[in-house]
N, C-alpha and C positions, 0 to 999 in steps of 0.2 A: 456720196460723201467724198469719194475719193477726187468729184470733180473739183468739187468746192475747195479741199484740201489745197490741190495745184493752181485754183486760181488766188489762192489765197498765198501763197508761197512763191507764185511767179509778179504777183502785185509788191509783195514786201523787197524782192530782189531787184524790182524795176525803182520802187523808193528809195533802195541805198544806192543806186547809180544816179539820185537825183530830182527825179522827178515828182510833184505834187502829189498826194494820195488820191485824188481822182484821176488823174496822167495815167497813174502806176495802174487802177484799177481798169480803166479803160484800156489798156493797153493789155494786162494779164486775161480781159476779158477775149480781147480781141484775139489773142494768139493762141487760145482753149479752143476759142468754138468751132474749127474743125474739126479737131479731136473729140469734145464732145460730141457733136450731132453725128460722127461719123459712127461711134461707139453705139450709141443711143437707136440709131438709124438701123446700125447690124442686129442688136440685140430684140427691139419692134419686129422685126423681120424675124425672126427667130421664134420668137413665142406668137406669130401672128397665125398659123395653123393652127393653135387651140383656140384663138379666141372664134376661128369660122369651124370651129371644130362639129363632125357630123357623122351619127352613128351611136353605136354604144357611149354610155358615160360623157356624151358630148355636152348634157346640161352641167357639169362640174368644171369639165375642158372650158368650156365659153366661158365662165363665170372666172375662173383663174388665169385664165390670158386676156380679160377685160379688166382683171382687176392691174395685173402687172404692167400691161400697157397702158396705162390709166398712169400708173405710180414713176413709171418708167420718163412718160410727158411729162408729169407735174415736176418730176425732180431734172430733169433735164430744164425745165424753163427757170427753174431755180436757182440752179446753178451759173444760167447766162445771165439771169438779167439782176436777181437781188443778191449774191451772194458781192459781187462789185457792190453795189449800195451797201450795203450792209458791212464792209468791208471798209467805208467811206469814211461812213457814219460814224462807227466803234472808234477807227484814226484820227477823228475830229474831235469825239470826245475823252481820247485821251492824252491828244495836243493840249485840249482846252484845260485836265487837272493838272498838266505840269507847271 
């Protein structure tokens, strides 16, 4: 959530310096997804020991490090590729009621 937040705050900042609301979004996209993947990247690694977890209680371990990395992927792709769309979109449709 907190990606989405800054890419959504570094797209609005790049609009009042000027540029088109797809400029801004592509541009706020592009200066995130270091930080993203890098964050996304450490935390994967981090819970990636439960998911090949082995031993006692390791059917529980697998099962919540498969799920977190699961949630962890899905919201990291989210954050790169549609929160900018989406972010477009919404700018487009509220050019268009003014």
């Amino acid at each position: 959530a907190k990606n989405a937040i800054l890419i959504v705050e570094f797209a609005v900042d790049a609009e009042k310096k000027g540029m088109t609301a797809r400029e801004a979004a592509l541009e706020a996209a592009r200066l995130r997804l270091r930080p993203i993947l890098m964050t996304s990247i450490a935390f994967i690694a981090g819970v990636f020991p439960l998911a090949v977890a082995s031993g006692a209680g390791a059917g529980s371990q697998n099962d919540i490090g498969t799920g977190v990395i699961g949630g962890m992927v899905t919201a990291t792709i989210l954050a790169i590729f549609f929160v900018p769309v989406f972010f477009q979109l919404i700018n487009r449709g509220l050019q268009h009621h003014e």
